[in-house]
C-alpha positions as CSV (number, residue, x, y, z in Angstrom):
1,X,0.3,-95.4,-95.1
2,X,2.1,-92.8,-97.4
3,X,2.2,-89.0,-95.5
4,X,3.2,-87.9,-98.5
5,X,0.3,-89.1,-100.7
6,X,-2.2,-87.9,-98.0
7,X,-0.8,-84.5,-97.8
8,X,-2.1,-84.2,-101.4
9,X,-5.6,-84.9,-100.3
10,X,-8.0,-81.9,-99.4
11,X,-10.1,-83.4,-96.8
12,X,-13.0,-81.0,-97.7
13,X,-13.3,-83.1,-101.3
14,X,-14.5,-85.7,-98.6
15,X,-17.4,-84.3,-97.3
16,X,-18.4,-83.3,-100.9
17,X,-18.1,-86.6,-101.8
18,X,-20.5,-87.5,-99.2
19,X,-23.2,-85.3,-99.9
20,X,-23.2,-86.2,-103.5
21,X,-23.9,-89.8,-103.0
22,X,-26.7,-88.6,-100.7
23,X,-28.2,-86.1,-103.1
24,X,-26.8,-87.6,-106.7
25,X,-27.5,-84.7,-108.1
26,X,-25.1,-81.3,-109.0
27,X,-27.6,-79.0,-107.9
28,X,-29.0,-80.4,-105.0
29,X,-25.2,-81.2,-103.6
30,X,-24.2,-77.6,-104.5
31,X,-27.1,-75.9,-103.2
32,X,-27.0,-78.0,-99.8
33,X,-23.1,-77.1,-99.3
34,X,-23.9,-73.2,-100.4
35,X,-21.4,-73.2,-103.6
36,X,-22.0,-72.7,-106.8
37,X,-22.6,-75.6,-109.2
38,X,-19.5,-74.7,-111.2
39,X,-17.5,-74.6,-107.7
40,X,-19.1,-78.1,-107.0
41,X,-18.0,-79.6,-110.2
42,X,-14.7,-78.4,-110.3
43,X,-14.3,-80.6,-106.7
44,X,-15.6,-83.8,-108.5
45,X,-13.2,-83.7,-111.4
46,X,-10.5,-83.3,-108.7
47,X,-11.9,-86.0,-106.5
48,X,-12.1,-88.3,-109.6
49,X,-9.0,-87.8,-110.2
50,X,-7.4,-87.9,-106.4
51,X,-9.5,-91.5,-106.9
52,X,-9.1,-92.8,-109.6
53,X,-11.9,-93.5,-110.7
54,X,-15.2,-92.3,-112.5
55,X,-17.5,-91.9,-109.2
56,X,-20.2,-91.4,-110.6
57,X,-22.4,-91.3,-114.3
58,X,-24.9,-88.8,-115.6
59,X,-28.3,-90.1,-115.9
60,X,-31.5,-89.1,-116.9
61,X,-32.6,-89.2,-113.4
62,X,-29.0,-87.9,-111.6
63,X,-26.1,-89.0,-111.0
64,X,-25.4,-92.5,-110.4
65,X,-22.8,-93.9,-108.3
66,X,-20.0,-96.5,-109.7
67,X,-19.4,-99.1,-107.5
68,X,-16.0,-98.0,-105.7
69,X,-18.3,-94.7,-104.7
70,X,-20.7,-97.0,-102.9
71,X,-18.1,-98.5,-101.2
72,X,-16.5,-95.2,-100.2
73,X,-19.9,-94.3,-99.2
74,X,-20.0,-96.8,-96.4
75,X,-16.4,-95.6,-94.9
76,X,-17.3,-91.8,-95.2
77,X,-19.6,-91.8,-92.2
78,X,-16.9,-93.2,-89.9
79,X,-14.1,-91.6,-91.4
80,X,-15.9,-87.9,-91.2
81,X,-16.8,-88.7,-87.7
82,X,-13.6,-89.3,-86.0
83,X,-11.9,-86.1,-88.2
84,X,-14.6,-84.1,-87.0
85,X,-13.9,-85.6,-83.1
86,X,-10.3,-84.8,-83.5
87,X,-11.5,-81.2,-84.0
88,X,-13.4,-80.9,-80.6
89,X,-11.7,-78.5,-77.7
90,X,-10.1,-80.8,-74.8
91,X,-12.8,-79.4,-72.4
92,X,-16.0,-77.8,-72.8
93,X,-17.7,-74.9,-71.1
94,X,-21.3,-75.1,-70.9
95,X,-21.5,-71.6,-70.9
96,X,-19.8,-70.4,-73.4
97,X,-20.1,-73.2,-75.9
98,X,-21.8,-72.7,-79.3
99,X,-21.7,-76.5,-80.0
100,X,-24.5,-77.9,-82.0
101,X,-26.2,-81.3,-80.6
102,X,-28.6,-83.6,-82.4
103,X,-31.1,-86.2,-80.7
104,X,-33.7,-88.7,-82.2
105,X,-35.9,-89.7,-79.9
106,X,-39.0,-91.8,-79.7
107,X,-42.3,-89.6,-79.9
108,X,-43.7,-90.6,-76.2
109,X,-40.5,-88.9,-74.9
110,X,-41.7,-85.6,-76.5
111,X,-44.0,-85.1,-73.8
112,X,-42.5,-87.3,-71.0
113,X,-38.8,-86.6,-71.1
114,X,-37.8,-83.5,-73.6
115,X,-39.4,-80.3,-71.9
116,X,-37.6,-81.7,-68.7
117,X,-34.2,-81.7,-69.6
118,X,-33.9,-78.6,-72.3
119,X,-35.1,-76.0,-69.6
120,X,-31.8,-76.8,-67.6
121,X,-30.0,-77.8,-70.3
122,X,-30.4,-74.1,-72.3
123,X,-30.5,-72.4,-69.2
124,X,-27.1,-74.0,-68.0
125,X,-25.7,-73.5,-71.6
126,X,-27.6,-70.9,-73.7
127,X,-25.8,-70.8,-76.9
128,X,-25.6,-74.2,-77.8
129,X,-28.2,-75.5,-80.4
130,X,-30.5,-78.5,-80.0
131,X,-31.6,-80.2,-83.2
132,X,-34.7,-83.1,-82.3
133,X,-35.7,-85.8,-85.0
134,X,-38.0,-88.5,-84.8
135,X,-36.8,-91.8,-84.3
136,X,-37.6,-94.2,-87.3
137,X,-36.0,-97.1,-88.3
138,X,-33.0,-95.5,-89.7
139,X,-32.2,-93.9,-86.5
140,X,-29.6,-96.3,-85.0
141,X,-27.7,-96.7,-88.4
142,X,-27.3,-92.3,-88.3
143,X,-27.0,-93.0,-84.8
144,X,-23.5,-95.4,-85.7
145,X,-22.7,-93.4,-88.4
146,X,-22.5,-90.1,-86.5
147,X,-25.7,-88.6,-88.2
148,X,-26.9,-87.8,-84.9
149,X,-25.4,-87.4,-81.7
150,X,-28.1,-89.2,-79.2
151,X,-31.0,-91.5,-79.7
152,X,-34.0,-91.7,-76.9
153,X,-35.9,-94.8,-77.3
154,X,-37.9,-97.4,-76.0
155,X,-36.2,-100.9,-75.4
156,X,-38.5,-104.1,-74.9
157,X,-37.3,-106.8,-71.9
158,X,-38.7,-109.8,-73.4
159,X,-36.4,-112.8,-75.3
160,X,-37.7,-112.3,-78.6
161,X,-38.3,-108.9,-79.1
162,X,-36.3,-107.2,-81.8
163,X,-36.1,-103.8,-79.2
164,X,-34.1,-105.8,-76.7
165,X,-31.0,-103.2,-74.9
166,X,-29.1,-106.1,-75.1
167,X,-29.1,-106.4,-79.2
168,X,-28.0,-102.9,-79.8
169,X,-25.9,-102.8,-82.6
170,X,-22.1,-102.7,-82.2
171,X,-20.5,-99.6,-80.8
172,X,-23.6,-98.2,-79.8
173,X,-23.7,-97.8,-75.9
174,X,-26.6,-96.6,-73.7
175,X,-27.9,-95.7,-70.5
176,X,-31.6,-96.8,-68.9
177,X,-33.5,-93.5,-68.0
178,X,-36.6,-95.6,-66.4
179,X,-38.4,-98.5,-66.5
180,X,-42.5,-98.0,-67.6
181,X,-45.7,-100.3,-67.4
182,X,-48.2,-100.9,-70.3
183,X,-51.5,-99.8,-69.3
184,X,-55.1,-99.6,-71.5
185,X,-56.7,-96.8,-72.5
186,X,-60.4,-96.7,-73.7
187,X,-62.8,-93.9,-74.4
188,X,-64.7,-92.8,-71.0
189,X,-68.1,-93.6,-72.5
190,X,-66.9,-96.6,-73.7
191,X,-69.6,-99.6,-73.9
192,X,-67.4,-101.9,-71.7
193,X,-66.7,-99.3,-69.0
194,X,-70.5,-99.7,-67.3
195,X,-70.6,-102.9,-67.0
196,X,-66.9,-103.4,-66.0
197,X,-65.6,-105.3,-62.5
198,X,-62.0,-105.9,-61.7
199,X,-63.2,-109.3,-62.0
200,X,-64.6,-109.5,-65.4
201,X,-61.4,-107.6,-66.9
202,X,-59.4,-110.1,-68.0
203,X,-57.5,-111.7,-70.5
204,X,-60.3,-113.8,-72.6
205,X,-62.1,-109.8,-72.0
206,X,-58.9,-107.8,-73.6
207,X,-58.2,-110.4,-75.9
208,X,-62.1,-110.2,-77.9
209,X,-61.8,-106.5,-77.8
210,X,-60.6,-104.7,-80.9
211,X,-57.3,-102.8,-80.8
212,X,-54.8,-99.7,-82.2
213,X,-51.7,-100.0,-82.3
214,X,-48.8,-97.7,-83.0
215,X,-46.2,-98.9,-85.4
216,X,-42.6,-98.9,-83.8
217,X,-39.3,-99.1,-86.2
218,X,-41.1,-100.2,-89.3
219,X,-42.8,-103.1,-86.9
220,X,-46.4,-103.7,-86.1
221,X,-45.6,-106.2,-83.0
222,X,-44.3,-104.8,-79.6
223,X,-43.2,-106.9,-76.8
224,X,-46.5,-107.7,-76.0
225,X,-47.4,-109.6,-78.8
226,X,-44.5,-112.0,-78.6
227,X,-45.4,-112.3,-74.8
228,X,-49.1,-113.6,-75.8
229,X,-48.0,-115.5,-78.8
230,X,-45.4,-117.8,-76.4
231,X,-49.3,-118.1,-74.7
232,X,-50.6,-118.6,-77.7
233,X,-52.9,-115.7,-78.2
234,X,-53.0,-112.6,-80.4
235,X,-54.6,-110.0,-80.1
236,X,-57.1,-108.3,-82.5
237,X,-55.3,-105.4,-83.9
238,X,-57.9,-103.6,-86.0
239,X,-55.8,-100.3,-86.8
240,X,-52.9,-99.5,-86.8
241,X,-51.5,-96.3,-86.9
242,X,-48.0,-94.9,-87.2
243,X,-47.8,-92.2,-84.0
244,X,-49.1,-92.1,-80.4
245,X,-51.0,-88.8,-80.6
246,X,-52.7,-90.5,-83.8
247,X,-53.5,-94.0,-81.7
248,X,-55.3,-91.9,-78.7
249,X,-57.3,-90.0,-80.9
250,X,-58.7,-92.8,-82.3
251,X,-59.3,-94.6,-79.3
252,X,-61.3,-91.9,-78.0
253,X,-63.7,-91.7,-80.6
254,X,-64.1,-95.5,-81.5
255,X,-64.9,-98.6,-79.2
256,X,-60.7,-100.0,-80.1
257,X,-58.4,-100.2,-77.2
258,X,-55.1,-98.7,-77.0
259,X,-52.0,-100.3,-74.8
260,X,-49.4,-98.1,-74.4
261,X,-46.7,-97.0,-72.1
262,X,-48.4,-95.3,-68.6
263,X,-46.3,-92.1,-69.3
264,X,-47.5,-91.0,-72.2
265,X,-50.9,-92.4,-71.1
266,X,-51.1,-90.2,-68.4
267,X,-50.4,-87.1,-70.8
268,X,-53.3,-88.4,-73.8
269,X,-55.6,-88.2,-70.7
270,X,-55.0,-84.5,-70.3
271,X,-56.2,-83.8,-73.9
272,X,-59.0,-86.8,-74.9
273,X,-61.8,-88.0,-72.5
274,X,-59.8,-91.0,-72.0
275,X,-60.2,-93.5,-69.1
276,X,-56.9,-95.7,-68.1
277,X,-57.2,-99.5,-66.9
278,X,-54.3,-101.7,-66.1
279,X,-53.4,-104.5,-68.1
280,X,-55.4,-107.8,-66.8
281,X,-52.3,-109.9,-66.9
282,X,-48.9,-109.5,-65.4
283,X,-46.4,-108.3,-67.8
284,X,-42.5,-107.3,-68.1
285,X,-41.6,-103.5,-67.9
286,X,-40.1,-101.4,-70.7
287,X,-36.8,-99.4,-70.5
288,X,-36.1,-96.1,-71.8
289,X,-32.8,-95.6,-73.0
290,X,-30.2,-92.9,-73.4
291,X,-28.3,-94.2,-76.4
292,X,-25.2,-93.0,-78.4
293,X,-21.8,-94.3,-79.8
294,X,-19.1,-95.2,-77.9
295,X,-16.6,-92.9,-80.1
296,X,-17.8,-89.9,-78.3
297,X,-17.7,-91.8,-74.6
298,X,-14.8,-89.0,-73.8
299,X,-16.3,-86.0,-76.0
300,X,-16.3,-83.7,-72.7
301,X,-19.5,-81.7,-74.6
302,X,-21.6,-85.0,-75.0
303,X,-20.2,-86.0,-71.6
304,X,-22.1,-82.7,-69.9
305,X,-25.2,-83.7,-72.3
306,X,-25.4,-86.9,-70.7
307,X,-25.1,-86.0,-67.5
308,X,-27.6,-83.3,-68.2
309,X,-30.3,-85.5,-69.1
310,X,-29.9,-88.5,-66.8
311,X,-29.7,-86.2,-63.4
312,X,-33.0,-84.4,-65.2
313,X,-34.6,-87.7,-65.7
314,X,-33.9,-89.1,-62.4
315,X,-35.4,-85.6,-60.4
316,X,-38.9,-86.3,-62.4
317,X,-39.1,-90.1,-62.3
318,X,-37.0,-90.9,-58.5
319,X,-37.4,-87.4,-56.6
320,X,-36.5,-89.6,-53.4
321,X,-33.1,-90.6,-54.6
322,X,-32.1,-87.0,-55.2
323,X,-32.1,-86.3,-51.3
């Protein structure tokens, strides 16, 4: 490595770079870093030349990378990351820190987990910022590439699912908050409901019924269906919808069936005439994870959040073990 070479380099050309491969465009990039477009293509002509290299080509729809920008653009994420960690304070005061924090999280942790841990977490440090997102499928990839600071999500226990805490990408590390059941939920009215002995619910029963189900990561199977398929079964999904509020809603006006985690079932129960059943089969738990990348295991801030959340988590879901 030549000092004198990087000496030359203004780091900040760096993170212009970056946000110009994600907006390919002058006037987004410019507008989104709060210069002016002149300002903003003054920094390109320097970073081509600092580069070597053309970057990127005017089209008729934007710019458009040239191949040694794409491959800078999958170094940038890394590289920004650990700059930006060497600029984080040795220690961090809770109370006086104005640190900024971002989470994904699944959408059934809305209810059950967030307004449990940002009462003490704001309370204990007031003027830091919380930004929430919703996890997709692109989480854990913003997740490794620093994007966000801290993913919640829902990791599956059986073999084959593609959830498994076990197949977490590489440098990502986490933490179970609890372990949840699948349950049922069907309208209270519903047809089946009068009629309805432990006895008679069963599998052969839950199996002919017609089903919602939420789509998780981009996937329309969930642990469950690779647990009835090594039986041989599937079940009927008849809709499928992309979020949880949307699933119970449609399970309490129609005759489907929706299985879902028993936290957030107890919570759709509070706002739809909803009744719960338990599944008619034994079946492995669910985890809910803490996740985040190991490059920040010693970040004394994320550290604190950590803590934070998993002492909040354990007062709501093991009140015993806080004695």
């Amino acid at each position: 490595m030549n000092i004198d070479n990087l000496a030359r380099i203004d780091l900040n050309l760096l993170v212009i770079l970056k946000v110009l491969l994600e907006e390919q465009s002058v006037t987004r990039a410019a507008s989104r870093l709060h210069i002016s477009q002149s300002a903003l293509s003054k920094s390109l002509n320097r970073l081509r030349e600092t580069l070597d290299d053309p970057l990127f080509q005017r089209t008729a729809h934007g710019l458009k990378p040239t191949a040694h920008a794409l491959i800078l653009g999958q170094k940038l994420p890394n590289i920004l990351q650990d700059l930006y960690q060497l600029t984080q304070p040795p220690t961090f005061n809770p109370a006086s820190s104005n640190r900024q924090f971002s989470f994904a999280m699944v959408e059934s942790a809305y209810e059950t987990l967030i307004p449990y841990f940002i009462g003490p977490m704001l309370t204990t440090a007031p003027n830091v910022k919380l930004d929430s997102y919703v996890w997709t499928e692109k989480s854990m990839q913003d997740l490794q590439q620093g994007q966000i600071d801290f993913g919640i999500s829902g990791r599956d226990l059986h073999p084959l699912s593609d959830f498994q805490v076990d197949r977490l990408p590489e440098g990502i590390a986490y933490q179970t908050l609890f372990t949840d059941q699948q349950v049922c939920l069907v309208r209270e009215d519903h047809p089946l409901m009068a009629a309805l002995t432990s006895e008679q619910w069963n599998l052969p029963l839950y199996l002919d019924m017609a089903h919602v189900q939420v789509r998780c990561e981009g996937s329309d199977w969930w642990a469950l269906d690779y647990f009835l398929a090594d039986l041989g079964h599937r079940r009927r999904i008849s809709t499928t919808v992309p979020d949880f509020y949307g699933a119970a809603s449609v399970c309490a006006h129609s005759n489907l069936i929706f299985t879902l985690p028993s936290s957030f079932a107890r919570h759709a129960c509070q706002l739809y005439p909803l009744k719960q059943l338990p599944l008619p089969f034994e079946f492995m738990p669910m985890a809910y994870v803490l996740l985040w990348h190991q490059r920040n295991d010693e970040d004394q801030g994320h550290k604190w959040i950590r803590e934070t959340i998993c002492q909040s988590v354990a007062k709501l879901f093991n009140p015993t073990e806080m004695l």
